[in-house]
C-alpha positions in Angstrom: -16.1 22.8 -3.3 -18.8 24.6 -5.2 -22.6 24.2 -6.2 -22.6 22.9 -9.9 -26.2 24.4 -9.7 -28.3 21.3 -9.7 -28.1 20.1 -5.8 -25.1 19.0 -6.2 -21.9 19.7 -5.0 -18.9 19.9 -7.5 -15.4 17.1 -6.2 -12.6 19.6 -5.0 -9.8 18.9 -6.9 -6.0 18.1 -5.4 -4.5 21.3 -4.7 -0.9 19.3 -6.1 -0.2 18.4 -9.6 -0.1 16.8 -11.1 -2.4 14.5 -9.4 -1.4 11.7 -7.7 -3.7 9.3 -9.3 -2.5 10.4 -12.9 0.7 8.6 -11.9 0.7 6.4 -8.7 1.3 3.0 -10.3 -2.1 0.8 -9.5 0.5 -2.0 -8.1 2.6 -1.4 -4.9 4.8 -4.1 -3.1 4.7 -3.1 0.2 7.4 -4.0 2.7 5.6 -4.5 5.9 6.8 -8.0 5.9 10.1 -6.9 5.9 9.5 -6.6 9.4 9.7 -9.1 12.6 5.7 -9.1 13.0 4.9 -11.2 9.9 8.4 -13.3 9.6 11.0 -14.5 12.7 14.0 -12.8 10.8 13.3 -10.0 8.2 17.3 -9.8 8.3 17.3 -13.5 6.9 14.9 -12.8 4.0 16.3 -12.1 0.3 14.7 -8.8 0.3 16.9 -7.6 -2.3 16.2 -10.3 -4.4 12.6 -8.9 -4.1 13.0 -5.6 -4.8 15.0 -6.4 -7.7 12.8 -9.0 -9.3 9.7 -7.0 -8.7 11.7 -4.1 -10.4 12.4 -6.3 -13.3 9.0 -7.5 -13.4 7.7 -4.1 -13.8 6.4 -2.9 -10.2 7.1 0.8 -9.7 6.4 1.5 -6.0 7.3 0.3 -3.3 5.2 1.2 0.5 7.7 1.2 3.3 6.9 2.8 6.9 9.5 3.8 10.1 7.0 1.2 12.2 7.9 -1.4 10.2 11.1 -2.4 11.8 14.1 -2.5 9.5 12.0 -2.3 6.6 13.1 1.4 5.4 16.6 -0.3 5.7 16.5 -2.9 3.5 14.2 -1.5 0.9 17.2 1.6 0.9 19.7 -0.9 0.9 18.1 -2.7 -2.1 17.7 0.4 -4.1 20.7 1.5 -3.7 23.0 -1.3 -5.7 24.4 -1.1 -9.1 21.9 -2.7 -10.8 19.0 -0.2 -9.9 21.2 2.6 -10.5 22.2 1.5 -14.3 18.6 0.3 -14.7 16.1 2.5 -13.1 16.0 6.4 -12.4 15.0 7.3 -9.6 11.9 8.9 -11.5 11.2 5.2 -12.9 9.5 4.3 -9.2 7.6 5.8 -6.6 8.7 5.6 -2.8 5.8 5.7 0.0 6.5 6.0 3.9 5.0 7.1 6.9 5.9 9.4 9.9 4.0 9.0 13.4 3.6 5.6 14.8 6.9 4.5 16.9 5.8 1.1 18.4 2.8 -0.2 19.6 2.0 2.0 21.8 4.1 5.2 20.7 2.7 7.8 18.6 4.3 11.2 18.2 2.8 13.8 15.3 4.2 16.8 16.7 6.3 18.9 13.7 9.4 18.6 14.9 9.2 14.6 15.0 7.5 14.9 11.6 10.4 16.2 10.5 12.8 14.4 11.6 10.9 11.2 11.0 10.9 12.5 7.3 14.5 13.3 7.3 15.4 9.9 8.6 13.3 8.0 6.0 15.2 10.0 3.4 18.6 8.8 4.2 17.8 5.2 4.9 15.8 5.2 1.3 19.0 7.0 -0.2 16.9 9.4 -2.2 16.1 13.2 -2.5 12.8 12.9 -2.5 9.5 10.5 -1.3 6.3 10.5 -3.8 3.9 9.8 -0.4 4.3 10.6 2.9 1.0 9.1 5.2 0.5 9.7 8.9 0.7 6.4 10.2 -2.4 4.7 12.1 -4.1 7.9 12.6 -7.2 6.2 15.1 -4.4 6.3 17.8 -4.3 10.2 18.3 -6.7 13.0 18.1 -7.8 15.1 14.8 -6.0 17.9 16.2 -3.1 15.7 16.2 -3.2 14.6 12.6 -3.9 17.9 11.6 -1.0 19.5 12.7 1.1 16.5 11.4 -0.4 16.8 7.9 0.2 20.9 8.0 3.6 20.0 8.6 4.2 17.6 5.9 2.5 20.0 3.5 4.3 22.5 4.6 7.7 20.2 4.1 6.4 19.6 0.5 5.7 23.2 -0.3 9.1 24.5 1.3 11.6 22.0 0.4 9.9 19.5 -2.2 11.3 16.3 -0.4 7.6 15.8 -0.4 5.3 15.7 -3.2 2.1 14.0 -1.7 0.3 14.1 1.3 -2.0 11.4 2.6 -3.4 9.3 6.2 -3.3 5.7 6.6 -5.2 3.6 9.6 -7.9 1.0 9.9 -11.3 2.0 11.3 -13.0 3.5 8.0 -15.4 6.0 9.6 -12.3 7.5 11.3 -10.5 8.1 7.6 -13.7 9.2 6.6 -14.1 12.0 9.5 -10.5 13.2 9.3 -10.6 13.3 5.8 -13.7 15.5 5.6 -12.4 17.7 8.6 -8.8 18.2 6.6 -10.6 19.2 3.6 -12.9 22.0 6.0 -10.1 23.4 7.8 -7.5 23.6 5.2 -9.4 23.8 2.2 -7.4 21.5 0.7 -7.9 17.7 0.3 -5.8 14.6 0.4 -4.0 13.1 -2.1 -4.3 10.0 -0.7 -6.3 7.5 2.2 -5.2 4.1 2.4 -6.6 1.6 4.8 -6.0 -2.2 5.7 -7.7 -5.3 5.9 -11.1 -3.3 4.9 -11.2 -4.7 1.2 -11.0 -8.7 1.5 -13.2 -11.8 1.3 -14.3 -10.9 5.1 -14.3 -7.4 5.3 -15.5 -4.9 2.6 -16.6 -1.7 4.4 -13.8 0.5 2.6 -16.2 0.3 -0.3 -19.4 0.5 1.3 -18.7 2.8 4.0 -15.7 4.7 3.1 -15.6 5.5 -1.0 -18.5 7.6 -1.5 -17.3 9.8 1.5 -14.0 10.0 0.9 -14.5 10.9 -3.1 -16.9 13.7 -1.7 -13.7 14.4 0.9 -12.1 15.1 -2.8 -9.7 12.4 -1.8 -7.3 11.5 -4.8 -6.4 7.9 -4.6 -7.7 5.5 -1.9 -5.3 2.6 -2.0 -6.3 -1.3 -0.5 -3.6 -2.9 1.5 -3.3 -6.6 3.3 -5.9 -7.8 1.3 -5.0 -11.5 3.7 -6.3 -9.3 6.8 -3.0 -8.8 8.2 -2.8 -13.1 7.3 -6.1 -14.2 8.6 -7.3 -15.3 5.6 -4.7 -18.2 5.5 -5.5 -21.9 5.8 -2.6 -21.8 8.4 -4.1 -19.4 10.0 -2.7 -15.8 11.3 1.6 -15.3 10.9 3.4 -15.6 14.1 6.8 -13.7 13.9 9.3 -13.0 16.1 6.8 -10.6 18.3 4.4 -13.6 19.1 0.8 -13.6 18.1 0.0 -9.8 17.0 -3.6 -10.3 15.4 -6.0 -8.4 16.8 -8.9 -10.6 15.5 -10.6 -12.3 18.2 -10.9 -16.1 18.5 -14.7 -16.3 16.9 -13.5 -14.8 13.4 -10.1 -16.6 13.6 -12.4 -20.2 14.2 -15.0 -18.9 11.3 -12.1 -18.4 9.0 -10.4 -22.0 9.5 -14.1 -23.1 8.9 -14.3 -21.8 5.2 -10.8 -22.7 4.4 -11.9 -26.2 5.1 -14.9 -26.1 3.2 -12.7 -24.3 0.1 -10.2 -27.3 0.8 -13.4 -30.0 -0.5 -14.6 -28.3 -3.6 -13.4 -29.6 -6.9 -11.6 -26.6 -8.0 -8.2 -26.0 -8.8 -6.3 -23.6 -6.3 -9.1 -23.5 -4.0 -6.9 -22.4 -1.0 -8.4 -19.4 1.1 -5.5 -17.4 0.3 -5.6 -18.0 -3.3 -9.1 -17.3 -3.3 -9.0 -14.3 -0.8 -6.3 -12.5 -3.4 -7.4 -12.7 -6.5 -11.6 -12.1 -5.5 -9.5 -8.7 -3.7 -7.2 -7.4 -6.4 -9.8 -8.1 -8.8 -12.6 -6.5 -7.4 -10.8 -3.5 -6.1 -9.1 -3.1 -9.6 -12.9 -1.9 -10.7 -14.5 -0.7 -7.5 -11.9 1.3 -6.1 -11.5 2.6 -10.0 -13.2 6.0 -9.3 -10.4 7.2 -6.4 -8.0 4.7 -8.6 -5.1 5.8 -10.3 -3.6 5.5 -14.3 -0.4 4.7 -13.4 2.1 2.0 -14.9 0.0 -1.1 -14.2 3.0 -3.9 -14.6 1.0 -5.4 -17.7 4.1 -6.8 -19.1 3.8 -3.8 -21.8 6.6 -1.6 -21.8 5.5 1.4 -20.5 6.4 5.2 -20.5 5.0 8.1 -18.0 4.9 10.5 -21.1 2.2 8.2 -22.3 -0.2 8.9 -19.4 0.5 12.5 -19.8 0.1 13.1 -23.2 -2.9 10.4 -24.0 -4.0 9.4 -20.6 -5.3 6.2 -19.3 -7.9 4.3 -17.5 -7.9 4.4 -13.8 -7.3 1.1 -11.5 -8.3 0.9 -8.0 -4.5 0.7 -6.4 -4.1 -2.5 -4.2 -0.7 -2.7 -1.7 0.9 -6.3 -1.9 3.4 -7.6 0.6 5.7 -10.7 -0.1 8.4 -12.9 1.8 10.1 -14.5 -0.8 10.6 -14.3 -4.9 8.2 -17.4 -5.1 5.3 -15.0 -3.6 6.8 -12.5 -5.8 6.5 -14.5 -9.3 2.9 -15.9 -8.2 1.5 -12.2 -7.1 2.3 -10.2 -10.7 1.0 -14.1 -12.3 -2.5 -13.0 -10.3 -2.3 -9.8 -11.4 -1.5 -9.8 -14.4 -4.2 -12.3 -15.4 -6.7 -10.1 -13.6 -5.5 -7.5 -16.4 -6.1 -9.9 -18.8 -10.0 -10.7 -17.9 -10.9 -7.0 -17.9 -12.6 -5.5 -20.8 -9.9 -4.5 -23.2 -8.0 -7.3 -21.4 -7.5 -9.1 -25.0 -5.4 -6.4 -26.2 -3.2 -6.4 -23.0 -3.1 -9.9 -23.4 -2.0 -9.8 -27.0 0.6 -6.8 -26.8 2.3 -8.5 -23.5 2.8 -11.7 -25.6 0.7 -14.0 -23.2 -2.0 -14.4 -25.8 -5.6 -15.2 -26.0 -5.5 -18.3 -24.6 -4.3 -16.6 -21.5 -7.6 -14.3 -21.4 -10.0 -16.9 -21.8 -8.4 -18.8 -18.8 -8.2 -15.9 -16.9 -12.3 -15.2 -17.3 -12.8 -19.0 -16.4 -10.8 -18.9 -13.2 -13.2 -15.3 -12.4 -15.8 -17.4 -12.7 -14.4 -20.3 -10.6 -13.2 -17.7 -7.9 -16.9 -16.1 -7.5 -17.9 -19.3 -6.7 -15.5 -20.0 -4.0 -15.7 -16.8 -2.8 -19.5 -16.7 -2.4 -19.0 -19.7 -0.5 -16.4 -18.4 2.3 -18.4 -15.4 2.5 -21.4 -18.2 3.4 -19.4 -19.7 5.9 -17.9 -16.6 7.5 -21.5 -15.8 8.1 -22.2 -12.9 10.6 -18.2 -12.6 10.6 -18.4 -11.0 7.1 -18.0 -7.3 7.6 -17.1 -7.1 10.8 -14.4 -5.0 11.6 -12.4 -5.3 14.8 -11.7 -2.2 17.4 -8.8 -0.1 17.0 -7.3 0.9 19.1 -8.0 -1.7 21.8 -10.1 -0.4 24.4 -7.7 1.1 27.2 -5.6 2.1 24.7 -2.9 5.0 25.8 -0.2 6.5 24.1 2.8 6.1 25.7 4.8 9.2 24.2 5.0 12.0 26.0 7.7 14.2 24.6 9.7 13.8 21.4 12.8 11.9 21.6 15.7 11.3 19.4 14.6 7.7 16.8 16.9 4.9 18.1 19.1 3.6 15.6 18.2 0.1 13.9 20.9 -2.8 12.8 22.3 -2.4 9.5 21.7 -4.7 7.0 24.2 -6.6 5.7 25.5 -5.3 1.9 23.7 -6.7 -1.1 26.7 -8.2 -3.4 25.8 -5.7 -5.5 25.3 -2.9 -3.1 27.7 0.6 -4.4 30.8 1.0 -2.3 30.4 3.9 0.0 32.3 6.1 -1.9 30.5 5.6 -5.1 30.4 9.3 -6.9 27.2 11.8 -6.9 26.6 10.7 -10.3 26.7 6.8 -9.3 24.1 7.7 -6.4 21.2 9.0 -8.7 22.4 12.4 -8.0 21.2 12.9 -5.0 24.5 14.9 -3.9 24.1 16.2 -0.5 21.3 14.7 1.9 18.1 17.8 1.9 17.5 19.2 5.2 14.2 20.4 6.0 
């Protein structure tokens, strides 16, 4: 950083380039419900139904992570069919993973698991390359720890190019903060990316009020928002329970506080006045113009053809980037109709509306329903009471890693073939030229 001469000190900028956030789509479907926490069977979900649809529907990136069961799997598996390959470059969408968490209670940032996590995630995406690699849940392991993992990945990146971004993911926002600010002090380099969960919703909104102005003086690129549900507590049936039992870690005072405002959202006289409906549009909308500033100007799934080249060349306005996860197509459809409305209701959202073919009777129903979801919202947030904000403890207190020394990644079931899925011997050309799996 350097004095700009008045007091002030000048934003580092990203040591990569082009930047992340000139590119990173401001929509990513992540997968962490592909994955035996949120659903009883992720193997019995149509997730390449999902993929596929979102694909058509214009979502460009997709957030995946090793700790999210067979979730790399699937996503790969998905990818890898006929109809993304004749449809879609590999260029056309961004990939995001993670390296570092194992389980619950396993953690392992040491290089030479960093590398083979990345190599792993690699060939169970079927690509050459991922846009994003995070260290996963970084509040479980020391700085030291997450220093020498995100030295490794950069090194990865600037030795082999298998990477091209480098970023930290976790929960408690003072933590992301810290690590941040020390990354940037002892490399001289900051990150291209922080993304943190379940701090941007209805409840909980500390990763604007604590964590943006630290992180942009961090020199952080983009900062996305994901689970803006709170990991599903902000359903009117309550938390998910998967196949792994009840894995919330809010406590029984916030769950009760939550059922509370859903109930009190069930009475008023508004149309789709459930907590969830509420809780995601108030979050993707207000994160779409708070996070803006450590947003990104990426393809934003409009409905408008779009074209990198056209960022590059002309630029674009920057979005705050929200991560949402879905189980089925229905979820799917509903999501980018959210969205997309949200785009409409900004303040050049008539033209969007116009070009995309929804119209301007679309825009002026989108800025009624704002207004109808302020007032809903202000009212949970009234009920949630001194619940709003609060933030619970990760990790748990008694928390201990239980990795000791690196050990070879078990292997996960294979998912069953997409109909469409290539045949294993489909030709270098037919496998978006990805030819020979990198080693690094």
């Amino acid at each position: 950083m350097c004095d700009s001469g008045d007091g002030t000190t000048d934003r580092p900028m990203p040591q990569t380039s082009p930047p992340l956030s000139t590119l990173l789509p401001p929509l990513i479907c992540g997968t962490a419900t592909f994955n035996n926490q949120y659903n009883p069977d992720p193997y019995a979900l149509p997730t390449t139904a999902i993929v596929h649809e979102a694909l058509s529907l214009g979502v460009r990136a997709f957030d995946t992570s090793p700790y999210y069961g067979p979730a790399e799997d699937l996503l790969g598996t998905a990818l890898n069919t006929s109809f993304v390959h004749q449809n879609f470059s590999r260029r056309d969408y961004f990939l995001l993973t993670k390296v570092g968490r194992i389980s619950g209670d396993e953690f392992d940032y040491s290089p030479s698991w960093v590398r083979r996590s990345v190599q792993r995630s690699l060939e169970r995406l079927h690509t050459s390359y991922l846009d994003v690699v995070y260290c996963h849940d970084v509040e479980f392991v020391s700085f030291e720890e997450v220093l020498t993992a995100v030295t490794e990945l950069r090194r990865i990146r600037d030795d082999t190019g298998v990477i091209k971004y480098v970023g930290i993911s976790g929960y408690p926002v003072t933590t992301l903060c810290e690590l941040a600010e020390m990354i940037l002090e002892k490399t001289g380099e900051p990150l291209d990316a922080v993304m943190s969960y379940a701090n941007f919703t209805l409840q909980n909104t500390r990763l604007a009020s604590i964590a943006l102005p630290r992180l942009e003086v961090a020199g952080v690129d983009v900062v996305p928002n994901a689970s803006v549900l709170g990991m599903g507590l902000l359903r009117r049936q309550g938390v998910p329970i998967g196949a792994q039992g009840d894995f919330h870690p809010s406590p029984e005072g916030l769950r009760k506080a939550v059922q509370a405002a859903s109930a009190w959202s069930d009475l008023q006289g508004i149309k789709d006045n459930r907590i969830e409906k509420v809780a995601i549009r108030w979050a993707l909308e207000h994160w779409m113009r708070e996070g803006a500033n450590l947003g990104s100007k990426g393809d934003p799934a409009s409905g408008i053809p779009w074209q990198r080249e056209e960022i590059e060349k002309y630029g674009g306005t920057r979005l705050g980037v929200s991560v949402i996860g879905v189980s089925n197509t229905e979820e799917l459809h509903e999501t980018m109709r959210v969205w997309r409305s949200i785009l409409d209701g900004l303040e050049d959202g008539e033209k969007t509306a116009i070009d995309s073919g929804r119209g301007t009777d679309d825009r002026t129903w989108s800025l009624q329903r704002q207004r109808d979801v302020e007032v809903l919202a202000a009212g949970i947030q009234e009920k949630l009471g001194e619940w709003v904000d609060y933030a619970w403890p990760s990790p748990a207190p008694g928390f201990v890693n239980k990795r000791s020394t690196p050990a070879v990644p078990a292997p996960l079931p294979t998912p069953a073939a997409s109909p469409d899925q290539l045949p294993k011997q489909a030709s270098v050309k037919e496998t978006s030229g990805l030819g020979a799996m990198p080693q690094i």
